[in-house]
N, C-alpha and C positions, 0 to 999 in steps of 0.2 A: 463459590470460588470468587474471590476476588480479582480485579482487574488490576496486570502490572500498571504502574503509575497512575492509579486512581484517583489519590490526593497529593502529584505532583503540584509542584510549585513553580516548575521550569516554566518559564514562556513558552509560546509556540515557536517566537523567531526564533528564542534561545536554542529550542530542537532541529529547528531550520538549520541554525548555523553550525551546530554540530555536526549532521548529516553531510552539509559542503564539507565543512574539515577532514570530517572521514575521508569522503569519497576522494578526496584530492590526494589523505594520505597513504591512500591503498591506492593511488596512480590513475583514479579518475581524469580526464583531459577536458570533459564536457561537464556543465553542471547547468541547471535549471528550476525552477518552480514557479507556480503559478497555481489560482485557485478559482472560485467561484462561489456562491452559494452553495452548494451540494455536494462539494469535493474540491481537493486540492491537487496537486501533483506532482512529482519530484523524478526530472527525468536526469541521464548521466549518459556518458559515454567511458565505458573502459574494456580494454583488450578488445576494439573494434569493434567492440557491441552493443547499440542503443540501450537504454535500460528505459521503461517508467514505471511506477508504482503511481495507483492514483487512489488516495486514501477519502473514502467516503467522510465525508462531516454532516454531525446530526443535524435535524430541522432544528430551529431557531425555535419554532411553535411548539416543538413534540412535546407533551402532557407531561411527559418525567422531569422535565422543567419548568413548565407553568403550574403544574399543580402538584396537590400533596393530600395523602389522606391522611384524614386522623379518625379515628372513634368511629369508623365505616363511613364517616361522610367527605367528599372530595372537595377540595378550598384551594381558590387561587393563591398561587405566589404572588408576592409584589413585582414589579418589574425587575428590581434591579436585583431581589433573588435567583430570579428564573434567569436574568445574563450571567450571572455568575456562577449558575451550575451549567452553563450551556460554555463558557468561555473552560470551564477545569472539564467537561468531555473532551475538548477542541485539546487541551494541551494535556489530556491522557493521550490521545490518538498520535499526536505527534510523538511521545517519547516511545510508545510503540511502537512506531516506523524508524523511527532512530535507531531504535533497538535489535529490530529484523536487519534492517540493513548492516547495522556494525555486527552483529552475529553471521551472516551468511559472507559477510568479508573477509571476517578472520577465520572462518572455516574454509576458505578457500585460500587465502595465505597460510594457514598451520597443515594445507596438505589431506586436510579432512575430506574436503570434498573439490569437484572441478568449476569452475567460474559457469559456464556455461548452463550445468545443472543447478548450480544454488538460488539461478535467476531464468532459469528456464523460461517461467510462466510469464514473465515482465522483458523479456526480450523483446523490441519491436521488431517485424518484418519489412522488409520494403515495401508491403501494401499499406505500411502506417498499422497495421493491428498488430495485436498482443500474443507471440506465440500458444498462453494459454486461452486465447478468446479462440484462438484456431484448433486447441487441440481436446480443448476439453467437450464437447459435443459428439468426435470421435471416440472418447472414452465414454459417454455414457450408452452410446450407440453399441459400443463394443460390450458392454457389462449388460445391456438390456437381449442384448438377440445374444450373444455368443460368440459372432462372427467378430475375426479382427478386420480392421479395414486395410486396403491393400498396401499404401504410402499412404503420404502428404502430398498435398498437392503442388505441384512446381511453381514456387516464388520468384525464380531468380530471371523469370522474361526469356530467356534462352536454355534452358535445361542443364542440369546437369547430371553425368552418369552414375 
């Protein structure tokens, strides 16, 4: 199976700034991004609720870049091979997140689905984490023993009923 936008051509800012445009036009109020070596990040604010998606980016190093086999024996890329298949990963990755985002937005504009559930797992909480960094550990908990767990834990400093 092939990878959506495998041999895109878009830039990465290009996907960048697409993502702003959306989220503005589907009534985004906050918009953000920011990266690093290892991942980037694309946080938003709309209907009162933090959002971030933080999209892993490949190693620079990783072998699927520097090298290549041929005839069962494995041979360096030249450098400026191996940045050029590492820069068209980086802006596969981006039009795929462009593409989840403007999907779970107009599936929540067309009525398909509710805001809350189409970004469930990228929700921030007020402790700064990720409603799915919080909830996915009780699922597996829950599918290993049988037992469900009883709630979630109280976020909101003062409780509520």
């Amino acid at each position: 199976m092939t990878r959506y936008a495998a041999n895109t051509e878009v830039s990465s800012s290009k996907s960048r700034d697409e993502i702003e445009r959306t989220l503005e036009r589907y009534g985004a109020d906050q918009f953000l991004y920011g990266w690093k070596e290892t991942d980037a990040l694309v946080g938003f604010r709309m209907n009162g609720r933090q959002v971030r998606f933080v999209l892993p980016l490949p190693a620079r190093d990783d072998k699927a870049f520097t090298e290549y086999v041929s005839r069962g024996h494995r041979y360096a890329r030249t450098e400026e091979a191996a940045r050029k298949l590492y820069e068209q990963a980086v802006r596969q990755r981006w039009r795929a997140l462009a593409l989840v985002i403007k999907a779970k937005l107009e599936a929540v504009e067309s009525g398909i689905a509710i805001f809350e559930d189409e970004f469930m797992a990228n929700i921030v909480l007020p402790n700064g984490r990720l409603v799915g960094d919080e909830v996915r550990p009780a699922i597996a908990s829950a599918y290993e023993t049988g037992d469900m767990p009883t709630m979630l834990p109280d976020y909101s400093g003062g409780g509520r009923g």
